[in-house]
PDB file of N, CA, C and O in Angstrom:
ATOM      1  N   UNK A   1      91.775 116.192  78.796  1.00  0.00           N
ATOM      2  CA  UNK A   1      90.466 115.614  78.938  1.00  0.00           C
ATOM      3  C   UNK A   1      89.714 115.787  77.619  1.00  0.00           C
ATOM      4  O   UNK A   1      89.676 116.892  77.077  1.00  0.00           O
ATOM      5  N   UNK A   2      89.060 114.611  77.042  1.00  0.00           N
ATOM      6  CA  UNK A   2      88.346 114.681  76.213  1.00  0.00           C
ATOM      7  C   UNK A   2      87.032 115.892  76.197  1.00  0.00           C
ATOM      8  O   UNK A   2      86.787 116.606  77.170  1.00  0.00           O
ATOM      9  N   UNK A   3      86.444 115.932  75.184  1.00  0.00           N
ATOM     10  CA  UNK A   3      84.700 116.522  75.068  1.00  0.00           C
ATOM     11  C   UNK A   3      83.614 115.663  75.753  1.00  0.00           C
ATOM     12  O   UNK A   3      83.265 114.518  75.462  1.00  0.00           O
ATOM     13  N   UNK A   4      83.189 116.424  76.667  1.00  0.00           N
ATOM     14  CA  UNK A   4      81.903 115.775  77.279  1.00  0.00           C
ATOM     15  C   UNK A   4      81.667 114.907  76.062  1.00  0.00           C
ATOM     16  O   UNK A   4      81.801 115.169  74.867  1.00  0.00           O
ATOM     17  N   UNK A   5      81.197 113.564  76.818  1.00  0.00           N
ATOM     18  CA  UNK A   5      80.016 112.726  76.333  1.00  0.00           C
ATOM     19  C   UNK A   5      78.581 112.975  76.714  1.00  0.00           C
ATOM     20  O   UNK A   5      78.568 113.479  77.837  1.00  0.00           O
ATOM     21  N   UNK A   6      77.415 112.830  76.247  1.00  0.00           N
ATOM     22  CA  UNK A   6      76.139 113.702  76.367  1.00  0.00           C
ATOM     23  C   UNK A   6      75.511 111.983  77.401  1.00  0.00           C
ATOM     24  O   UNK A   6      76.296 111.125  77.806  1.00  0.00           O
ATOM     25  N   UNK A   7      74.621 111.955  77.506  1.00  0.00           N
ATOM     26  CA  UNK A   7      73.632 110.641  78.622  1.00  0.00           C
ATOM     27  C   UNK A   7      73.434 110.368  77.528  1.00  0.00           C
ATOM     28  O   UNK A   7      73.358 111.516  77.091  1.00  0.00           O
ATOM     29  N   UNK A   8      73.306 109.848  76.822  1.00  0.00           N
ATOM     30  CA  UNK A   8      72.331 109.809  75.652  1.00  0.00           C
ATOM     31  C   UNK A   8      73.797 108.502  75.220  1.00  0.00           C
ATOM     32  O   UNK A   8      73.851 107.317  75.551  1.00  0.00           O
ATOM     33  N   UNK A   9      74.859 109.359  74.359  1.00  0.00           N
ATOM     34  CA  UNK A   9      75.273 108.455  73.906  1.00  0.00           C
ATOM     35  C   UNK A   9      76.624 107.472  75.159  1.00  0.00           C
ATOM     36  O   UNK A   9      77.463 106.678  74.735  1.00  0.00           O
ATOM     37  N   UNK A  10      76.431 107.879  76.745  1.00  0.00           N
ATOM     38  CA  UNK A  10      76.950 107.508  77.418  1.00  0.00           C
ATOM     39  C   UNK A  10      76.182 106.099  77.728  1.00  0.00           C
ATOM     40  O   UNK A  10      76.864 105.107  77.987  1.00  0.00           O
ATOM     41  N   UNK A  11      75.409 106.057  77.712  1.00  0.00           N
ATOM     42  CA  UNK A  11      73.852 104.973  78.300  1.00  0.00           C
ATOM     43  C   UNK A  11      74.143 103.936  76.707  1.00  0.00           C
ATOM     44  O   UNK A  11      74.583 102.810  76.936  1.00  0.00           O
ATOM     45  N   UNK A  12      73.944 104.245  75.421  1.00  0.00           N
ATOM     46  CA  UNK A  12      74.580 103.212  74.820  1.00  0.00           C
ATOM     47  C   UNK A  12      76.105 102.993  74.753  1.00  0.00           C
ATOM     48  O   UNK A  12      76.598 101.924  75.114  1.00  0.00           O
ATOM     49  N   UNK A  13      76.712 103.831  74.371  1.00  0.00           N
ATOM     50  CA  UNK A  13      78.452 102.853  74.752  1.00  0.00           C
ATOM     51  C   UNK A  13      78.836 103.289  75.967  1.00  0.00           C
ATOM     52  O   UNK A  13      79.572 104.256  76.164  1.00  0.00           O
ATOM     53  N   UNK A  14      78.269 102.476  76.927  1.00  0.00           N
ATOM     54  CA  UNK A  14      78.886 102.382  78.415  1.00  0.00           C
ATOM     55  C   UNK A  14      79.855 101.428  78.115  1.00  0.00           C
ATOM     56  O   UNK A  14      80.998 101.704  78.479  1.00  0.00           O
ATOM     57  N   UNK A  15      79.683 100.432  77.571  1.00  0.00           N
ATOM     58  CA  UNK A  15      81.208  99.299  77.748  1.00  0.00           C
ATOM     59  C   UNK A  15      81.967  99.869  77.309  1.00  0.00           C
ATOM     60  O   UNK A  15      83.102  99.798  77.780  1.00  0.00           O
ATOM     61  N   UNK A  16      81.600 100.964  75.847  1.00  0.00           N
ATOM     62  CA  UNK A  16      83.262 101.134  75.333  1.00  0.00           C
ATOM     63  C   UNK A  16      83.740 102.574  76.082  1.00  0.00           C
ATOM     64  O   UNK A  16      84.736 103.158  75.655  1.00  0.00           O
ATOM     65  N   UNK A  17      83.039 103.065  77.126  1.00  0.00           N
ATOM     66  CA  UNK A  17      83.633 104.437  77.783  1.00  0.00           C
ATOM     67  C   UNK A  17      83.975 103.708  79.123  1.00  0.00           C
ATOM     68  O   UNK A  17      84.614 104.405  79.911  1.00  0.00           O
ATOM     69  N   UNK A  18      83.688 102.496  79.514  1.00  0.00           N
ATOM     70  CA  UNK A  18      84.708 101.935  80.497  1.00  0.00           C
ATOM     71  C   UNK A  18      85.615 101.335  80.238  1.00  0.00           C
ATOM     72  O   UNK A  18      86.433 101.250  81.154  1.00  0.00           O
ATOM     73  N   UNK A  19      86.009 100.540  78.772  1.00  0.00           N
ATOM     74  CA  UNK A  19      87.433 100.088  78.574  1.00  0.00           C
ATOM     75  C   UNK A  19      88.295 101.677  78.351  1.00  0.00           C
ATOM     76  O   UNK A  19      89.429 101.750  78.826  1.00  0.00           O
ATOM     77  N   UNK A  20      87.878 102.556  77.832  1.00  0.00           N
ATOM     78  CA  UNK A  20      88.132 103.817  77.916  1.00  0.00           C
ATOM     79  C   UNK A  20      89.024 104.117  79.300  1.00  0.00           C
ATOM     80  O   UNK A  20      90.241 104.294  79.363  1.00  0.00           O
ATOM     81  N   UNK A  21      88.120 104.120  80.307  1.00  0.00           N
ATOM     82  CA  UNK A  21      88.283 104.218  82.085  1.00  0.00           C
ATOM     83  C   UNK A  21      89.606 103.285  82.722  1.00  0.00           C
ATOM     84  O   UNK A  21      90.541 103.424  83.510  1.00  0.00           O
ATOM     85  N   UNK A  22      89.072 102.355  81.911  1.00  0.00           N
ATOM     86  CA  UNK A  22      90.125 101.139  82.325  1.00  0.00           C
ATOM     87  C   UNK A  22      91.839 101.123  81.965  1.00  0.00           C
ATOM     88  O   UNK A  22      92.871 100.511  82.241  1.00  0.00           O
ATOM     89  N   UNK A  23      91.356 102.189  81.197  1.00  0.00           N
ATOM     90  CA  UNK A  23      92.941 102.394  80.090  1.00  0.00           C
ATOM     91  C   UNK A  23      93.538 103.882  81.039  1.00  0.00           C
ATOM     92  O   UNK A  23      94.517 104.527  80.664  1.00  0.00           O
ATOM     93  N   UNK A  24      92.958 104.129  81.937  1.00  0.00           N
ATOM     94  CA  UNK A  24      93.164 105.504  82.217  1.00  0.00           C
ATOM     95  C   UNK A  24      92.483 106.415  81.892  1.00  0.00           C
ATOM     96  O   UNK A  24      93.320 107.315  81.823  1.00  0.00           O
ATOM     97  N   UNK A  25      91.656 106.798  81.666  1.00  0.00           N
ATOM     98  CA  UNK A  25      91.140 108.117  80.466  1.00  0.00           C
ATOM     99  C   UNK A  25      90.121 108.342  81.772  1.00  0.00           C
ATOM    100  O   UNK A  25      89.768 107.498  82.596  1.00  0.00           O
ATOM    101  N   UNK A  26      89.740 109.848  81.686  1.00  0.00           N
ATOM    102  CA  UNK A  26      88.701 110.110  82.084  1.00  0.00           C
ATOM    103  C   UNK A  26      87.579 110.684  81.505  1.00  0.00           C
ATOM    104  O   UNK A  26      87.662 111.703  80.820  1.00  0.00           O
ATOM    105  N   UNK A  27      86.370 110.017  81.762  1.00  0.00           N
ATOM    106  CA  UNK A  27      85.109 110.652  80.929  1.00  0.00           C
ATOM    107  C   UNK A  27      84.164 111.419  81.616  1.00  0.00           C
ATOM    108  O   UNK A  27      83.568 111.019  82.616  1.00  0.00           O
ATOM    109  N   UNK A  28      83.954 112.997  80.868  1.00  0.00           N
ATOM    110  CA  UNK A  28      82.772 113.785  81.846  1.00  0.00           C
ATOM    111  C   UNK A  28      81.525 113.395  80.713  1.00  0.00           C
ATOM    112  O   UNK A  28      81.661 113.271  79.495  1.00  0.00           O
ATOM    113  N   UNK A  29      80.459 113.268  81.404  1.00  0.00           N
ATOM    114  CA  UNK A  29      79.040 112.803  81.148  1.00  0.00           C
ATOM    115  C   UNK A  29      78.477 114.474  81.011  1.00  0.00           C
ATOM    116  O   UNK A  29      79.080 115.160  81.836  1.00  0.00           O
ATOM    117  N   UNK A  30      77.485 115.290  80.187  1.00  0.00           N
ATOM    118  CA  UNK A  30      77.169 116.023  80.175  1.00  0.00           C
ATOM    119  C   UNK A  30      75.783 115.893  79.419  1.00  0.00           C
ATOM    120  O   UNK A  30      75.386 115.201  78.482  1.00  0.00           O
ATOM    121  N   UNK A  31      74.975 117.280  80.588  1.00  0.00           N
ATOM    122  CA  UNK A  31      73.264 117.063  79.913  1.00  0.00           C
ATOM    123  C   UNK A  31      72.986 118.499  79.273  1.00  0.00           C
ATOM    124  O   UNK A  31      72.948 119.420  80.089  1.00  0.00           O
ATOM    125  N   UNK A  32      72.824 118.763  78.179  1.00  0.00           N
ATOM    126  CA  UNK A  32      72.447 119.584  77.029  1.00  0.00           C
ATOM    127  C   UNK A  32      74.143 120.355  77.507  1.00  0.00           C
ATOM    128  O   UNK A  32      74.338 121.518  77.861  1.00  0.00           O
ATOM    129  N   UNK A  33      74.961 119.460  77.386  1.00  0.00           N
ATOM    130  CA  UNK A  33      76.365 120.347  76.910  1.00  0.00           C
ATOM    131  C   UNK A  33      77.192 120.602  78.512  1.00  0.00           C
ATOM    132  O   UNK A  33      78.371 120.893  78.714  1.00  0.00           O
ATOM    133  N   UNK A  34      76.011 120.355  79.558  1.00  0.00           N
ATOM    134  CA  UNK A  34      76.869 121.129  80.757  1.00  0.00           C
ATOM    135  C   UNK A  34      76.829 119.615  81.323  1.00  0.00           C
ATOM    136  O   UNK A  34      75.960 118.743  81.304  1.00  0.00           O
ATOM    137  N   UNK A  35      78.435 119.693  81.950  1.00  0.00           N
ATOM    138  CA  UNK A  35      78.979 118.341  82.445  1.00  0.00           C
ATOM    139  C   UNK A  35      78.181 118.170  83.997  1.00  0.00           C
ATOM    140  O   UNK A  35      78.013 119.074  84.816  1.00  0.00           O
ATOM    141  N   UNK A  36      77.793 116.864  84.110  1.00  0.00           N
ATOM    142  CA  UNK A  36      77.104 116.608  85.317  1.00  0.00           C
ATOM    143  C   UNK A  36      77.458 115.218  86.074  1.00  0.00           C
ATOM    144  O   UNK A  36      76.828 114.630  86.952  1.00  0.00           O
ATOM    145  N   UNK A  37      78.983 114.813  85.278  1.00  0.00           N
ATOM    146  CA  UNK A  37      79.145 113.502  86.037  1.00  0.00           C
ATOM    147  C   UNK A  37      80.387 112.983  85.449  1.00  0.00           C
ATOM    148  O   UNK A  37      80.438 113.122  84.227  1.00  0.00           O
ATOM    149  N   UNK A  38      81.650 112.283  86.135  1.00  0.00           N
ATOM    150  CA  UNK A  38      83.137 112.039  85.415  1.00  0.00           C
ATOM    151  C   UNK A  38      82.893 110.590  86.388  1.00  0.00           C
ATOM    152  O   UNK A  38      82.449 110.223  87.476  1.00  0.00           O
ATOM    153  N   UNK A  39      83.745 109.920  84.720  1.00  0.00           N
ATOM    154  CA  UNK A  39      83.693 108.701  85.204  1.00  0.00           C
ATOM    155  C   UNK A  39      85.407 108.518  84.966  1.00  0.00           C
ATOM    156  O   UNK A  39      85.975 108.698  83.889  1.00  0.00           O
ATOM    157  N   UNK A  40      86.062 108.116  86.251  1.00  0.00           N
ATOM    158  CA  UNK A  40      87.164 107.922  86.098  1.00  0.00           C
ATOM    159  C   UNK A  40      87.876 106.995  87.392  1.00  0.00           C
ATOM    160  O   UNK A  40      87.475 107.126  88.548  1.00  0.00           O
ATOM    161  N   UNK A  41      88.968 106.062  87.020  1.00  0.00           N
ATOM    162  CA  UNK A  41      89.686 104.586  87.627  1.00  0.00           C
ATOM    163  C   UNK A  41      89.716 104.888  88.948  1.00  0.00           C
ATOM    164  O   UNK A  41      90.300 105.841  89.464  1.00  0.00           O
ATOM    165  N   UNK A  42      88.949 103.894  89.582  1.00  0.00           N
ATOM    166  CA  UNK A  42      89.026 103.581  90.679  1.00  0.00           C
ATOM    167  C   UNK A  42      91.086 103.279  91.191  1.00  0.00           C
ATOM    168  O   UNK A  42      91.783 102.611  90.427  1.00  0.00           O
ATOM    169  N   UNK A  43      91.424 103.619  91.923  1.00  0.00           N
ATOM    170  CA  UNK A  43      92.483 103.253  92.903  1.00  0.00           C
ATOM    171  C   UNK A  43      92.429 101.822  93.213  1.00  0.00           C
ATOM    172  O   UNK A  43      91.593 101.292  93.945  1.00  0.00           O
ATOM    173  N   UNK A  44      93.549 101.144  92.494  1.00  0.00           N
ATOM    174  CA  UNK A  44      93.409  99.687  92.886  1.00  0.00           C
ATOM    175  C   UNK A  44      93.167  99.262  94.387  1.00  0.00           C
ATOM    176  O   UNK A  44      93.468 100.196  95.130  1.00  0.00           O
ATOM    177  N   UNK A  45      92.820  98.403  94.914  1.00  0.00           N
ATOM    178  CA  UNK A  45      93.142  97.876  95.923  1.00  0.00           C
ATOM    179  C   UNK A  45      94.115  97.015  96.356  1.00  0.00           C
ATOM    180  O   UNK A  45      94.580  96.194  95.565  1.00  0.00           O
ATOM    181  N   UNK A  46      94.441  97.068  97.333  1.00  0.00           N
ATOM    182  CA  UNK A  46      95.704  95.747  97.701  1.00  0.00           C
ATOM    183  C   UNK A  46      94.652  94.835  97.582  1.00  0.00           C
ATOM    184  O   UNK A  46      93.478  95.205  97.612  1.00  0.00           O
ATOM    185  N   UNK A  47      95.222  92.866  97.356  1.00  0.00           N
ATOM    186  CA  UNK A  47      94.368  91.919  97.309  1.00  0.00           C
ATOM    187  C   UNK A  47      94.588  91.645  98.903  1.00  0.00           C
ATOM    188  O   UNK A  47      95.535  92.170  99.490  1.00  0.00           O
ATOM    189  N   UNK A  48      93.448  90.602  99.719  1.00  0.00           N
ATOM    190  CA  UNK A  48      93.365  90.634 101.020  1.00  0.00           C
ATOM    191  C   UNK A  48      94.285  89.307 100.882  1.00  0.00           C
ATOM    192  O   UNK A  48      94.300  88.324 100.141  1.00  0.00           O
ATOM    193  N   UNK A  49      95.214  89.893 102.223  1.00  0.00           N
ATOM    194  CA  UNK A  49      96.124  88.562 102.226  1.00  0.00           C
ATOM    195  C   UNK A  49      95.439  87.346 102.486  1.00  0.00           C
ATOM    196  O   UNK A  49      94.261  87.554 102.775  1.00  0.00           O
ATOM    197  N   UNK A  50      95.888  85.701 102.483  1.00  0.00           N
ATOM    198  CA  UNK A  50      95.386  84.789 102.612  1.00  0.00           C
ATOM    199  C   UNK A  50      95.829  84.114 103.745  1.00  0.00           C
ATOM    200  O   UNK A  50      96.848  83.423 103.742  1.00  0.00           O
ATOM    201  N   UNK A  51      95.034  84.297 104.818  1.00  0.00           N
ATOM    202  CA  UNK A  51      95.639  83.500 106.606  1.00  0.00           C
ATOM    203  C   UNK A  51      96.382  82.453 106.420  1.00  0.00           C
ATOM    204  O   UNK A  51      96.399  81.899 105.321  1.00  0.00           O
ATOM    205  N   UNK A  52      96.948  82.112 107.224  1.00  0.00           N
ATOM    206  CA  UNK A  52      97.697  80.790 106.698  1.00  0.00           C
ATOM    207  C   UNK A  52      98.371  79.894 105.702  1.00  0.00           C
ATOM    208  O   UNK A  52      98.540  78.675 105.748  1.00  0.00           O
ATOM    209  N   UNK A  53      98.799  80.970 104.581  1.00  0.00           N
ATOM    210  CA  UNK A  53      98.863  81.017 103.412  1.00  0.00           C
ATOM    211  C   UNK A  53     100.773  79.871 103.727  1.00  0.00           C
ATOM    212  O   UNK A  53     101.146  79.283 102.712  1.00  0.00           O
ATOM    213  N   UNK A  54     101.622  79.714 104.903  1.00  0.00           N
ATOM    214  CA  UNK A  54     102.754  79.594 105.015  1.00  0.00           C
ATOM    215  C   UNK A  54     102.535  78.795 106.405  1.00  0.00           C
ATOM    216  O   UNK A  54     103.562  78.772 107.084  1.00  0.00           O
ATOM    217  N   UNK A  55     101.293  78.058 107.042  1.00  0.00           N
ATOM    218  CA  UNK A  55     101.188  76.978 107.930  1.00  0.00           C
ATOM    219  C   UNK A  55     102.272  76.039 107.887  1.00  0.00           C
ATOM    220  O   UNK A  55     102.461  75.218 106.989  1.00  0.00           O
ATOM    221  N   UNK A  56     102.850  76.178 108.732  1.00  0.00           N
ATOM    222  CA  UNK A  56     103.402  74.612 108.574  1.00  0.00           C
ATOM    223  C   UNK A  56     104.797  74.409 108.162  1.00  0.00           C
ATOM    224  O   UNK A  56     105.636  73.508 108.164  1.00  0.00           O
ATOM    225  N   UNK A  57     104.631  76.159 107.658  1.00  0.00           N
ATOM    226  CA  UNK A  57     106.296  75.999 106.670  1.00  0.00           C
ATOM    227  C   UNK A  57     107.367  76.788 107.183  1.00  0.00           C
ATOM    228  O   UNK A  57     108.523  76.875 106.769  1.00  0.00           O
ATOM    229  N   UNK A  58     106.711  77.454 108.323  1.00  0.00           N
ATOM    230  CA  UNK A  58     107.759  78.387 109.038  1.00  0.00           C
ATOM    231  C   UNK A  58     107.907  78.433 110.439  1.00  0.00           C
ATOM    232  O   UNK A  58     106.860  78.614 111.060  1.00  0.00           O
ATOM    233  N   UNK A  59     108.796  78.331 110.997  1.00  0.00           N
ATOM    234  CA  UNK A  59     109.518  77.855 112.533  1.00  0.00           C
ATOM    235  C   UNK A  59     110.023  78.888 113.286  1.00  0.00           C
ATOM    236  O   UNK A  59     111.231  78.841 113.055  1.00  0.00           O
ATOM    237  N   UNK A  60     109.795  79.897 114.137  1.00  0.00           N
ATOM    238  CA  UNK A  60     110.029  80.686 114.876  1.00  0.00           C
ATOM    239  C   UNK A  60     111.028  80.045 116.272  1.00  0.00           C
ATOM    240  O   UNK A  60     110.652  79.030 116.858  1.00  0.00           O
ATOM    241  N   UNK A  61     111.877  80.533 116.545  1.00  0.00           N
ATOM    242  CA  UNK A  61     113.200  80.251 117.461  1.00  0.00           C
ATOM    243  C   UNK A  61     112.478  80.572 119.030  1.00  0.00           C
ATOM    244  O   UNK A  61     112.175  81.716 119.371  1.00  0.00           O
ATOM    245  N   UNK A  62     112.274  79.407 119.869  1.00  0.00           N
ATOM    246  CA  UNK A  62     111.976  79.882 121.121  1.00  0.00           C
ATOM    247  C   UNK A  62     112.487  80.885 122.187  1.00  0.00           C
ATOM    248  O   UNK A  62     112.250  81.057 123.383  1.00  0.00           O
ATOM    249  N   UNK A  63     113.301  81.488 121.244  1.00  0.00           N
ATOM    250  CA  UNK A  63     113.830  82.913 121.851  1.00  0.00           C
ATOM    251  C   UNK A  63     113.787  83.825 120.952  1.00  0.00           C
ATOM    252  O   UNK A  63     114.735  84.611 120.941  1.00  0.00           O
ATOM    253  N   UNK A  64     112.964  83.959 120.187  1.00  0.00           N
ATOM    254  CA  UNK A  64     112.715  84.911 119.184  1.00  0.00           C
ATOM    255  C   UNK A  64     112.620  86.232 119.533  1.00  0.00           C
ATOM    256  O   UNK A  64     113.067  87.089 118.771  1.00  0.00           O
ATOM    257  N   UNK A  65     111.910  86.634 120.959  1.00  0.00           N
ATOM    258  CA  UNK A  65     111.414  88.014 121.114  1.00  0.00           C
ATOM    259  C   UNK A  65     112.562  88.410 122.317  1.00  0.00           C
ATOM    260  O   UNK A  65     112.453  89.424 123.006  1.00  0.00           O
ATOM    261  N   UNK A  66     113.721  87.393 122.449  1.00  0.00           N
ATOM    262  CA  UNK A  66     114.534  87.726 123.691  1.00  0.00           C
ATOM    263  C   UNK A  66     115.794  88.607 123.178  1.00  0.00           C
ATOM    264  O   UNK A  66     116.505  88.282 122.228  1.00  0.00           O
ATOM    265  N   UNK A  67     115.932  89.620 123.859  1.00  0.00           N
ATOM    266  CA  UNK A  67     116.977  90.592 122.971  1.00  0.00           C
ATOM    267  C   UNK A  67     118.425  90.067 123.805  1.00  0.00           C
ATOM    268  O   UNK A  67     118.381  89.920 125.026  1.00  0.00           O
ATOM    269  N   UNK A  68     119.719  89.800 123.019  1.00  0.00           N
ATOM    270  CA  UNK A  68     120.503  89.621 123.180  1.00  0.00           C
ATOM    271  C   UNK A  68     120.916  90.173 124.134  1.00  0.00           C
ATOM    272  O   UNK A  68     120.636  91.343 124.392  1.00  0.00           O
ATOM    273  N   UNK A  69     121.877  89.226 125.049  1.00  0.00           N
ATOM    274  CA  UNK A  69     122.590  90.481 126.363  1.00  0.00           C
ATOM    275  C   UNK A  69     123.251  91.745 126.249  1.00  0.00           C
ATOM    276  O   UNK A  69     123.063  92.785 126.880  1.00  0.00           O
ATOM    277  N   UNK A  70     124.321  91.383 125.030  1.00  0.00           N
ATOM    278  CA  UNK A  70     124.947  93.001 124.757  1.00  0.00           C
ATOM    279  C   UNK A  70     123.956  93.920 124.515  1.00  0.00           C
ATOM    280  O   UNK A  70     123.964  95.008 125.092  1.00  0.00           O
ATOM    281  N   UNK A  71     122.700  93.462 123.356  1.00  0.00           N
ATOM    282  CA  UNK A  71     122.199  95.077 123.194  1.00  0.00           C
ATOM    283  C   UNK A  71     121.271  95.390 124.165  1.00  0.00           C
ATOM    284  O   UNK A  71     120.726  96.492 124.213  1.00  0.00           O
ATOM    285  N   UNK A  72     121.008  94.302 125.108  1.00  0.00           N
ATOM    286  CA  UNK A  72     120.101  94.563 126.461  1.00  0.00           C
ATOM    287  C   UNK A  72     120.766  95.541 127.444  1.00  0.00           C
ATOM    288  O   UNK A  72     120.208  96.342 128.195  1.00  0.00           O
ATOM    289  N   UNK A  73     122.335  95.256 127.245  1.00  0.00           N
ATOM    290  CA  UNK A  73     123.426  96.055 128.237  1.00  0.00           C
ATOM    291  C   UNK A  73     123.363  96.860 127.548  1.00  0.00           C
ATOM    292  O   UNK A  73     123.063  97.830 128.244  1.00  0.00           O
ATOM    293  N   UNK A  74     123.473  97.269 126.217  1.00  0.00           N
ATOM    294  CA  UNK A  74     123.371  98.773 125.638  1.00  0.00           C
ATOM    295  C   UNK A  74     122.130  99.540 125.772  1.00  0.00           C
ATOM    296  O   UNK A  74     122.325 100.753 125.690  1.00  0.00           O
ATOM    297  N   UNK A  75     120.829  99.168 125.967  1.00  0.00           N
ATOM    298  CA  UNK A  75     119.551  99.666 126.110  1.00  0.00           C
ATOM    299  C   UNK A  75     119.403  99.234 128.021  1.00  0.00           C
ATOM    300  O   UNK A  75     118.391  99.167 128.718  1.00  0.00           O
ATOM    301  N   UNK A  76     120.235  99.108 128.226  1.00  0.00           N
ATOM    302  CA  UNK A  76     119.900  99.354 129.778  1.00  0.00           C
ATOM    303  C   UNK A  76     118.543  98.568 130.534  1.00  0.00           C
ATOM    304  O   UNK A  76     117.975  99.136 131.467  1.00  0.00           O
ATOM    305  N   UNK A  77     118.093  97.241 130.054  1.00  0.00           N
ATOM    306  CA  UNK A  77     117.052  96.534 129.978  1.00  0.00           C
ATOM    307  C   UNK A  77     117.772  94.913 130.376  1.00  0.00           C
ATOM    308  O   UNK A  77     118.905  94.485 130.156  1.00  0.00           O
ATOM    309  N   UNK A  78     116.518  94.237 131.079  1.00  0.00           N
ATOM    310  CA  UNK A  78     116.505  92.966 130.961  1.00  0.00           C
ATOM    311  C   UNK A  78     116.761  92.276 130.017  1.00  0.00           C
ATOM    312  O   UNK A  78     116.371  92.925 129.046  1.00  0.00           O
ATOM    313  N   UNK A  79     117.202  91.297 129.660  1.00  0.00           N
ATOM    314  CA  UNK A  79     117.179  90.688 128.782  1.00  0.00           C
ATOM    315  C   UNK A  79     116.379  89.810 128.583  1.00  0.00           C
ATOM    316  O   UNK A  79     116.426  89.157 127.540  1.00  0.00           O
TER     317      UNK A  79
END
């Protein structure tokens, strides 16, 4: 970890202590020397899937959810 950055010169290069952030790095913010604040990368997020993104393009078998007789006879179940 780097040397505290002071408010002072955090408040003018905020852009360049978040491409900083962005690269990985973490920055502690400090007031007369004693650290009072770390700025460091958020945890990406997954992007939100898109509904219907495959309408139209995919065909499910009208026996899709019906389990075969043998492994119905092996699990002791209806088929």
């Amino acid at each position: 970890m780097a040397d505290p950055v002071n408010i002072h010169d955090a408040k003018t290069n905020l852009s360049k202590l978040l491409e900083r952030v962005e690269r990985g790095e973490e920055i502690v913010i400090a007031r007369a020397g004693t650290p009072i604040a770390r700025l460091c990368p958020i945890a990406s997020r997954p992007r939100r899937r898109r509904l219907g993104k495959y309408a139209g393009q995919i065909e499910i078998a009208d026996d899709f959810d019906r389990l075969p007789d043998d492994i119905a006879a092996a699990l002791g179940v209806e088929p």
